[in-house]
N, C-alpha and C positions, 0 to 999 in steps of 0.2 A: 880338561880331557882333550886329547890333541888324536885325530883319525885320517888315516892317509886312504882316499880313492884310490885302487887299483886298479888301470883298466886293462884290460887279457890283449890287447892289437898286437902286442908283438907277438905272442904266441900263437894266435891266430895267423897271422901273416906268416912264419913260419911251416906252422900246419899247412897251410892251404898254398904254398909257396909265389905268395906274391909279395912284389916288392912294396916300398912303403910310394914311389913311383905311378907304379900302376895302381894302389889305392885311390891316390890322389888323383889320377886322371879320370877313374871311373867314379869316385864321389864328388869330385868338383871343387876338395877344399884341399888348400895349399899344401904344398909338399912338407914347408917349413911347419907348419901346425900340425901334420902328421907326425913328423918327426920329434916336437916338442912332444907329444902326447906318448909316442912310444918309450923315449928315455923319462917321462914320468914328471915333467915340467910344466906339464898346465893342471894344476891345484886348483883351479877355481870351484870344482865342488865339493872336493875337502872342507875350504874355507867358509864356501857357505853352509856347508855339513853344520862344522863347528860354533858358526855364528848362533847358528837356530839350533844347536845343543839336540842335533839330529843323533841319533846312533846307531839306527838300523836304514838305509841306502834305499830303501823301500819308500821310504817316505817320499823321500827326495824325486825318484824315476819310477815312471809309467814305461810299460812301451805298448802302445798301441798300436793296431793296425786300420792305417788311414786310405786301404786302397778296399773301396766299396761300389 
């Protein structure tokens, strides 16, 4: 079974009309890893998706809130 991670940044970024630029200023991570993630080239959690025969994305991510 083979599942592709989607992730929404461009749409968002869009929506909220910022560039992939100022993402990257204000999160702190490369511009070029922005970019890879928007055009949909960083697979890395697909493939560990797929390794561990994951199929629902749940498993895989939490999102916590870490400010207490």
């Amino acid at each position: 079974m083979s599942y592709q991670v989607k992730l929404k940044v461009k749409e968002i970024l869009e929506e909220r009309k910022i560039t992939q630029k100022k993402l990257a200023e204000v999160s702190g991570i490369r511009e070029s890893t922005i970019s890879d993630i928007v055009r949909g080239a960083r697979t890395v959690l697909s493939k560990i998706a797929e390794a561990l025969e994951i199929t629902d994305i749940r498993e895989l991510i939490d999102f916590e809130n870490t400010s207490k």
